[in-house]
Structure formats: structure tokens, C-alpha cells
C-alpha positions in Angstrom: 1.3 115.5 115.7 -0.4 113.1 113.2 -3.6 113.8 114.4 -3.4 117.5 114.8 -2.4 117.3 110.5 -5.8 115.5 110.2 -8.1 117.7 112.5 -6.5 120.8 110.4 -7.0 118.8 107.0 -10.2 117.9 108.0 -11.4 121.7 109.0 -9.9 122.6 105.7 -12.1 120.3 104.3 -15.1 121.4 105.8 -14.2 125.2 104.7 -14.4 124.2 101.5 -16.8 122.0 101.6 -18.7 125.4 102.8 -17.4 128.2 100.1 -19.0 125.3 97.7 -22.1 125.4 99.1 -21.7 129.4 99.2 -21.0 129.3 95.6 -24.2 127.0 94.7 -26.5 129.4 96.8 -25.3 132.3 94.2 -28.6 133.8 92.5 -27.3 132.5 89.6 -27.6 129.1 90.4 -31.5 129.4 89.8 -30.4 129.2 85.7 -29.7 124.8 86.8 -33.4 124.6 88.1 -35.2 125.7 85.5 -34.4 122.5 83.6 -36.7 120.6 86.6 -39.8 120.4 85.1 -42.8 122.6 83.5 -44.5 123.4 87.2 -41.1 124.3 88.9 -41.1 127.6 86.5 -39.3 131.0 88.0 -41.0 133.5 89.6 -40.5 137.3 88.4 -37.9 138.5 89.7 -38.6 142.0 91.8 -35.7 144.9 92.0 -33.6 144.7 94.3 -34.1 147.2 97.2 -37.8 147.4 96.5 -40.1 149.0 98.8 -43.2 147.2 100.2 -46.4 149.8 99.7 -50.0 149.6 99.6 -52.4 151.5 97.9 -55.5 152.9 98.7 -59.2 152.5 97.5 -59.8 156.5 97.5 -57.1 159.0 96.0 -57.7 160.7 99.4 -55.5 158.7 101.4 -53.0 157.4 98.7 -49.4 156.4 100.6 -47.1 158.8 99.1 -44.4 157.3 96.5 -41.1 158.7 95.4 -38.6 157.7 92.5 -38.0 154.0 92.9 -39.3 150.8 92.9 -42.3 149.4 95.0 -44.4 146.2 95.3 -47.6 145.7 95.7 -51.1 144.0 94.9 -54.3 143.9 93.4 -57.3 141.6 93.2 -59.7 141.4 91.1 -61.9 144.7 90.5 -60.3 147.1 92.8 -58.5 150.4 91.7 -55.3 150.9 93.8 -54.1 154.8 94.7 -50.8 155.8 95.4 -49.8 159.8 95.7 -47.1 161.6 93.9 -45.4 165.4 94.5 -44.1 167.0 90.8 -42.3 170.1 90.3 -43.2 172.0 87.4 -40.0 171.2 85.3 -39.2 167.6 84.9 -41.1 164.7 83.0 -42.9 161.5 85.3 -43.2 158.0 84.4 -44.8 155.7 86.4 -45.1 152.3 85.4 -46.8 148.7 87.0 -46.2 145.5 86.1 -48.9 143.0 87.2 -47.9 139.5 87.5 -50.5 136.7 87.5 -49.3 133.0 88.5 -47.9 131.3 85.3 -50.4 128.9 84.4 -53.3 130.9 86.3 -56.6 131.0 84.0 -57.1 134.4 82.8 -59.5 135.8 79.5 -57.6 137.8 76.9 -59.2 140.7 77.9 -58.2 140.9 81.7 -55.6 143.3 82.6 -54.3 146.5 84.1 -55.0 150.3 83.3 -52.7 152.7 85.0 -53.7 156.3 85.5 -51.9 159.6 86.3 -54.2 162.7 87.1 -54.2 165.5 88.9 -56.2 166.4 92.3 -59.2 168.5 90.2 -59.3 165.1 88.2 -57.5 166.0 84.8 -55.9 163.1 83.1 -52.5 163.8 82.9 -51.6 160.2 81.0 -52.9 156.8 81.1 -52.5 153.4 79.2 -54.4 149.7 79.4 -52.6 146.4 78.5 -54.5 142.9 79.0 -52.7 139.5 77.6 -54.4 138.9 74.3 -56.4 136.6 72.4 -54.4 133.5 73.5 -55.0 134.4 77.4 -52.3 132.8 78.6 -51.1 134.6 82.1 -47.8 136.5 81.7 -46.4 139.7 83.1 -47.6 142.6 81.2 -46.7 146.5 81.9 -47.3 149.9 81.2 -47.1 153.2 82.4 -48.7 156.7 82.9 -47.0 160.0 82.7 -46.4 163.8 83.1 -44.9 165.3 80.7 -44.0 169.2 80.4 -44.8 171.5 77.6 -46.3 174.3 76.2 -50.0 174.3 76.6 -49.9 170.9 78.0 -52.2 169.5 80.4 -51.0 169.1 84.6 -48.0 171.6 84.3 -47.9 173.0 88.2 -45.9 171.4 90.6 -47.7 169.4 93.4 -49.5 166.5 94.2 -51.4 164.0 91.9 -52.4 160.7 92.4 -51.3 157.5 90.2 -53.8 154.6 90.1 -53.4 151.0 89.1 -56.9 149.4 88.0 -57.2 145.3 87.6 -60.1 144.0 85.0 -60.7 140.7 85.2 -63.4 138.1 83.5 -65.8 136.5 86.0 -64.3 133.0 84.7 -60.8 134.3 85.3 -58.6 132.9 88.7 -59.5 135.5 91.5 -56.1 135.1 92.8 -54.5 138.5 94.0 -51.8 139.7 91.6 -48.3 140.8 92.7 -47.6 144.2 91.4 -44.7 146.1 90.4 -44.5 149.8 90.5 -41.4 152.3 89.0 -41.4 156.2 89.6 -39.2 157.6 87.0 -38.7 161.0 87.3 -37.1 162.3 83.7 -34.8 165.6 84.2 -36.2 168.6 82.4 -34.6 170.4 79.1 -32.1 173.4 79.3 -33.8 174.8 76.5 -37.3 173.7 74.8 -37.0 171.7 71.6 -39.8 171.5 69.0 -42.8 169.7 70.0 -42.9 168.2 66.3 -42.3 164.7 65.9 -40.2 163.6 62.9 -41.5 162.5 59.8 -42.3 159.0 59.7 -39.9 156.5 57.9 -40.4 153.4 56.3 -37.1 151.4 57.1 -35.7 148.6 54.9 -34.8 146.1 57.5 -31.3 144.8 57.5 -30.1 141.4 56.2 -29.2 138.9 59.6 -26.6 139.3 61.3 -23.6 136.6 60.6 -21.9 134.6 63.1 -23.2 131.4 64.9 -25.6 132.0 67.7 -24.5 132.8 71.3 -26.2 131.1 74.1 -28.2 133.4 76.5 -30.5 132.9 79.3 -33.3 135.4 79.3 -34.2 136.9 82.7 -37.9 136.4 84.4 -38.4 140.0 84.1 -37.1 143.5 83.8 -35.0 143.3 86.5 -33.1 140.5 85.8 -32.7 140.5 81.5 -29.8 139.6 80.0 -28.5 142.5 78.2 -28.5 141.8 74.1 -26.1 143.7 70.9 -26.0 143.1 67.2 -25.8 139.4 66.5 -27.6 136.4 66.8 -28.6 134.8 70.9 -30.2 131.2 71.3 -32.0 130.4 74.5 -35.0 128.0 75.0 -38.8 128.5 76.4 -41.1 125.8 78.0 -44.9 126.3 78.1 -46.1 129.0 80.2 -42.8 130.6 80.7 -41.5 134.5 79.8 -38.2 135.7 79.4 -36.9 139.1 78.9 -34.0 140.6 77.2 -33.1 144.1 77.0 -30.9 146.0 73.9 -29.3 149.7 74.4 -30.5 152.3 72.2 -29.4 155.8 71.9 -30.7 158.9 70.5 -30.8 158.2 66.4 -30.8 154.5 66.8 -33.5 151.5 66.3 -33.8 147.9 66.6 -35.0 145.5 64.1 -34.7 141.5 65.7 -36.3 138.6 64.3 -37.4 136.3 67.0 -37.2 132.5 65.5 -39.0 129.9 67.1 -37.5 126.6 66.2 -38.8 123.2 65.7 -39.3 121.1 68.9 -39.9 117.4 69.9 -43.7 116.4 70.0 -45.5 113.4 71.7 -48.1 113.5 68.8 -47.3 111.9 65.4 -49.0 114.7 63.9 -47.9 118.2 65.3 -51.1 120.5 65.7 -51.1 124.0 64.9 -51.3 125.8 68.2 -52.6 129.4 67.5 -51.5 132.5 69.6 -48.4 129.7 70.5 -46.2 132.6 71.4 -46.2 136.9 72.4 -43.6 138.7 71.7 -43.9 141.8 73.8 -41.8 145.1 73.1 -41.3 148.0 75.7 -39.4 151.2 75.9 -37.0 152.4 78.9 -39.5 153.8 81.0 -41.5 149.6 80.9 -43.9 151.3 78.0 -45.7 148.8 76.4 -44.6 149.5 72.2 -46.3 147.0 70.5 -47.4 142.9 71.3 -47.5 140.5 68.6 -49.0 136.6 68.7 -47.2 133.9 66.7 -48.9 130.8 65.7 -46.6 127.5 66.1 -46.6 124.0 64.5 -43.7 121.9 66.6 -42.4 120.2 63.3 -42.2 123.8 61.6 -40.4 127.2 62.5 -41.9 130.6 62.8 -40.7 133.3 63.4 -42.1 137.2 64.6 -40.0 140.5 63.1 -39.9 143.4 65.2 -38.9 146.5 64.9 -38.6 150.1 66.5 -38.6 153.8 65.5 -35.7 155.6 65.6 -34.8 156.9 69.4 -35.9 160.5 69.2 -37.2 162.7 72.0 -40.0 164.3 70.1 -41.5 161.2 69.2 -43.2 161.8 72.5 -45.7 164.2 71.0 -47.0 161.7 68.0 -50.2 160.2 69.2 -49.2 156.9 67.5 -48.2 154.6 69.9 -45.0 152.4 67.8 -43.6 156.2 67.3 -44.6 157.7 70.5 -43.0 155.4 72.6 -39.4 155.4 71.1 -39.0 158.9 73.4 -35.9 157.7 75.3 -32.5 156.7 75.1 -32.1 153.9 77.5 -32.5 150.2 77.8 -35.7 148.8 75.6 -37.0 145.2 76.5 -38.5 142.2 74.3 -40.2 139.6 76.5 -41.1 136.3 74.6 -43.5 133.9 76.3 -44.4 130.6 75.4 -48.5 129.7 76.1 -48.9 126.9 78.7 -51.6 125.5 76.2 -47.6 124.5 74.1 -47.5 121.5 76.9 -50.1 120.0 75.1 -48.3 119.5 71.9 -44.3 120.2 72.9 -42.3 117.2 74.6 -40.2 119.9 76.5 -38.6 123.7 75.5 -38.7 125.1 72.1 -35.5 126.5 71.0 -35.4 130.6 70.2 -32.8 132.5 68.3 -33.4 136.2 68.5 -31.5 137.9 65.7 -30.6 141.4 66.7 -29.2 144.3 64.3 -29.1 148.4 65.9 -28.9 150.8 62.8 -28.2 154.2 63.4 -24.4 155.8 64.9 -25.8 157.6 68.6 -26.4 161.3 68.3 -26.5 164.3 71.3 -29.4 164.3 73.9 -32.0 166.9 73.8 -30.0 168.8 76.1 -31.2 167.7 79.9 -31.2 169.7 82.7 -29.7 167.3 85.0 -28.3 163.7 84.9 -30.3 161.4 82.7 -28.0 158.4 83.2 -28.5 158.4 86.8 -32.1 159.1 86.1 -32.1 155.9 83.7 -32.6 157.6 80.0 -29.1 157.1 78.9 -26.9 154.5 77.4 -23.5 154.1 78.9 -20.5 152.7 78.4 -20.7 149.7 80.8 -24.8 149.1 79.6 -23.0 148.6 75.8 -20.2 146.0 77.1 -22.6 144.4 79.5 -25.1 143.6 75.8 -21.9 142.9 74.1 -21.5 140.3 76.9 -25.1 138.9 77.1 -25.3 139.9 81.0 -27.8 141.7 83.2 -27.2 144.3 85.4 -26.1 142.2 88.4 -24.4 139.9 86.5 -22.1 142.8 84.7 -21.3 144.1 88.6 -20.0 140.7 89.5 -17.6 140.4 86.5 -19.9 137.5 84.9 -19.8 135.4 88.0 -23.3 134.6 88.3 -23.7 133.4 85.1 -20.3 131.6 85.3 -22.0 129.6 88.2 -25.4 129.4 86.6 -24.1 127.2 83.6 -21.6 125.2 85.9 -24.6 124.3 87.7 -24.4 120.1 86.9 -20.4 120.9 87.5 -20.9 123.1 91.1 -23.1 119.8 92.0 -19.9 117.2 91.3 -18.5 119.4 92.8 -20.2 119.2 96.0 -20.1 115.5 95.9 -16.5 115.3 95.6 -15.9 118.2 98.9 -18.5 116.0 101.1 -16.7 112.3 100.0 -13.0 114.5 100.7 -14.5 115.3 104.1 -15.4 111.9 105.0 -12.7 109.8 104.2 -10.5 112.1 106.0 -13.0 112.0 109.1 -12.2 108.3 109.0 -9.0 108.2 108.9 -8.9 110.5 111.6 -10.8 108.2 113.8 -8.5 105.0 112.4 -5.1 106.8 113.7 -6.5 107.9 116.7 
């Protein structure tokens, strides 16, 4: 009888033993490693459910794409084509995000153009980002477009063919690039609205927000970034890594946040200035690029970048200017902060950040869409504005906070671990003493 007790007790042992072990492997748990060390940093993470594709060097034989998400590649050089169908009613984003290795040489000038045109060759929409004057590798996005309206260039449903173009420097690392591509297809209007943007403002930006800072940790991409409302969110950065966060705007509403780099532990006596330290990159719902912004960094000093957005109106769509044009959506609109890898040099460690958020502006009525524009992604809802009152991402807000619960009782799901494998053999032991 004795020793059946034990065999049971030990089983039990080993079951929990093995839901610990289940727990750790959580995709949260990946917040403990990042404290390993500056060449352990984490890789982007892709969308979940995202399709493998790969484009074509002639238009001709682009693989055909739908709304979604895909990877792909690009090396150095080459034009990748992909084909699209459009009806004749609803607006098209497609965005890529190229992601060079963190660390990976690149010039300031290398980078990504995305094109959308039609089969007789018309430009339908196009951008270009590169990484800047410091040239240190980071993910960077944009995206191309359809849009409808009167007069407007590639109106007739069909197909047309979306391109993603890589520039890079002779001196630069010739290491294919992972890619990233989103087809967002935006539901037309019941009724045409006026194709004139709103006057520009000149906003007053607020005073900080009070309270003591909340600790959040930024994701490695789009995918994965921590959702962010009014108030003040510390998180830290080591050289060479990015981290996005994402805030919910609505129709009538804009941003203003103050991203404050603080001082940081040095191995020099004398800190040296380390220009084009930091980028703070700003993009709309649709992975838009807004606006990018260097910051120049002393580790004994703070600095600090302010950024700020339009007001969320759907006209601003037809202003050519780019900090206006790009504020078209109600949705989820992303900062990504990176930290040069050039910062080892003169940073023992992370730098602290406190980004100080403030949304002005109560949320008026859509434009009126002819379809559902929350399930299409232009939208705020109800569970995006608690899961940025919450400081979670998306997957995290659909597992009630678990992940991050785990991800900052990573030191404690260890211990924890310990104390399950020492339980299971002590009891082993005594088993074998009684028997």
C-alpha cells in the first residue's frame, strides 16, 4: 500500500513537474531572455498564421496575394512581384516590412521602395524608407495603395501588381532580408465625402501626464506591441535593439508622447556624445511610415524626442503632405524606438525609456463605410482600448494577461522548476528506500 502512495505521489510529481515546464515554454517567457546579453537580441516577431510566398522577378508571373499576411525575401538589388485582384469600390493597402539582422552593416541610404501599379504600368501609389543617417539595421516599413475617388488614377476592378524593391550600398552586408507583407483591403463609403482635407492646425501639446510610470515591455515588432493609453510606460533598450508599442486612435483624435531616454551606466569616465543614438519611428494602422526622427545621446545626460500626430480624419488621405496624409485611419498607430548598436560602445548595458503618452480629442462617427472596418482593421474597439489601458498586445489581451504574467515571473517560473525537479527526487528515493 505504502508504495503504491509513493508511485502515485511520485507521478503527481512528475505532472507537475511537466505543467511547469509547460508554463516556462509560454511565448511569453522570451521577455526573461532578453536580459542574456547584447548578441542574444529577439528576432521580429511574424503574424501568426502567416503565409509563406515568393515573389517574382517579372510582374508577369507574380504569385497571387489576398488580404493577409505573408513572408518573404529579398536580397540585395532585386525587385520582388506579387499580384493583386481589386474591385472598383474599396481602398488597398499593402505594406512590407524588411528586416535586416540586428547588428548587420547597412548605409543610411539602403532600403525598401514598395510599388502598386496597374497592368498598363500606371502608378497607383508607392513610398521608399531606408534607416537614416546613423545606419544602424532595424525594421523599417511602408506601404503602397489604391485608393478610390473621383478622377483618381487605377479605379477599375482587376489585377495589378505590388512590387517590393531592396537598395542597398556596395559596402552594405549582402545578407538576404526577411520580408513582411500585409494586404489590407479598406471597405468602401456608403456615400462619397469631400475629397478636401482639413485645414491644418497648429496644436499646443499637452502638459505630461501625472502618475508614476508603468513598466512595459515593448514588442519586436508589429505583431507583438504592447498596447499603450494616456499615461506615462518605462521599459529599457540595449544597443541594436527595436521595440514597438502601439496607441488606439479614433476618428477626431491625436497623439502627442514624449519619448525620454534616461541616463545609463558607462564604462568610460567621460560619456561621449553618440549622434543618431536613437530613431524613433511613427506609423499609421495600415504600417505607413508618418514620420522618423534621430536623437543624439550622452549616457550621463537625458534626451528626449516629442512626437506628435494629426488629428485622425479620413480626408487627410488627399493632402500630399506626408505627417497629414497619413493620419487617414482609425486604428492602432505604432512608435518603434531603436537603440544604435554603435550605444555598446559607450553604454554598460540598457538605457532606461519612459514614453509619456497623452490622446486629445473625444472619438467622433466614421466616414460612413460600406462594410465592417473593425474586422477589416480601421477601427478602435472596445477590447483594443482596455487592452492599452492594460499595457498588453493582442495575444497577450486573448489570454487574460497570462503571457506577460509568466514573462515577468520568469526568475520565479525557474525556482520554480528547481523546487518540482528536487520534489521529484526525493520522493524517487524514498520510494526506492521503502521498497
Amino acid at each position: 500500500m505504502v508504495k503504491g502512495r509513493t508511485g502515485r505521489t511520485v507521478r503527481s510529481g512528475l505532472a507537475a513537474t511537466a505543467a511547469l515546464c509547460a508554463v516556462a515554454a509560454l511565448p511569453g517567457t522570451a521577455v526573461a531572455a532578453r536580459a542574456a546579453g547584447p548578441d542574444d537580441l529577439p528576432a521580429y516577431e511574424t503574424a501568426p498564421g502567416a503565409r509563406p510566398v515568393e515573389g517574382r522577378e517579372s510582374s508577369a508571373h507574380g504569385p497571387a496575394i489576398e488580404p493577409g499576411v505573408y513572408t518573404d525575401d529579398i536580397g540585395p538589388g532585386e525587385r520582388r512581384y506579387y499580384s493583386v485582384t481589386l474591385d472598383d469600390t474599396s481602398n488597398a493597402w499593402i505594406s512590407a516590412v524588411a528586416l535586416p539582422e540586428p547588428g548587420s552593416r547597412v548605409n543610411g541610404m539602403d532600403g525598401i521602395k514598395v510599388v502598386l501599379e496597374a497592368t498598363d504600368g500606371t502608378n497607383c501609389g508607392d513610398a521608399d524608407v531606408s534607416f537614416g543617417g546613423d545606419g544602424s539595421a532595424r525594421p523599417i516599413a511602408d506601404h503602397a495603395w489604391r485608393m478610390i475617388r473621383e478622377d483618381g488614377y487605377c479605379q477599375k476592378r482587376g489585377v495589378y501588381h505590388f512590387s517590393v524593391e531592396r537598395e542597398s550600398a556596395g559596402t552594405s552586408d549582402p545578407t538576404r532580408w526577411p520580408l513582411e507583407i500585409r494586404f489590407m483591403r479598406e471597405p468602401g463609403l456608403r456615400k462619397p465625402v469631400p475629397d478636401t482635407p482639413p485645414a491644418a492646425e497648429t496644436p499646443v501639446p499637452p502638459g505630461p501626464p501625472p502618475g508614476e510610470a508603468r513598466p512595459i515591455e515593448g514588442g519586436t515588432g508589429f505583431n507583438d506591441a504592447p498596447g499603450m493609453d494616456e499615461g506615462n510606460w518605462s521599459d529599457r533598450l540595449r544597443p541594436g535593439e527595436t521595440r514597438f508599442y502601439k496607441v488606439p486612435l479614433d476618428w477626431g483624435q491625436q497623439l502627442f508622447t514624449e519619448v525620454e531616454f534616461g541616463t545609463a551606466r558607462t564604462g568610460e569616465d567621460d560619456a561621449p556624445y553618440v549622434s543618431g543614438a536613437f530613431r524613433v519611428d511613427f506609423y499609421n494602422t495600415a504600417r505607413g511610415r508618418i514620420s522618423t526622427h534621430g536623437v543624439g545621446y550622452q549616457a550621463d545626460k537625458p534626451a528626449a524626442h516629442s512626437l506628435q500626430s494629426r488629428r485622425v480624419a479620413f480626408a487627410n488621405r488627399f493632402d500630399g503632405a506626408t505627417e497629414l496624409g497619413r493620419t487617414r485611419f482609425s486604428g492602432w498607430y505604432y512608435i518603434a524606438v531603436h537603440a544604435s548598436a554603435g550605444l555598446a560602445e559607450s553604454v554598460d548595458g540598457a538605457v532606461p525609456v519612459v514614453l509619456r503618452t497623452t490622446v486629445e480629442g473625444t472619438p467622433g462617427p466614421g466616414p460612413g463605410y460600406d462594410g465592417n472596418a473593425a474586422e477589416a482593421g480601421f477601427a478602435v474597439t472596445e477590447d483594443d482600448r482596455e487592452a492599452a489601458a492594460r499595457g498588453l498586445s493582442q495575444a497577450e489581451a486573448g489570454n487574460g494577461g497570462t503571457l506577460r504574467l509568466v514573462g515577468w515571473a520568469g526568475i520565479g517560473t525557474g525556482t520554480a522548476l528547481l523546487v518540482g525537479l528536487g520534489l521529484w527526487t526525493l520522493l524517487a528515493r524514498r520510494s526506492a528506500a521503502r521498497g
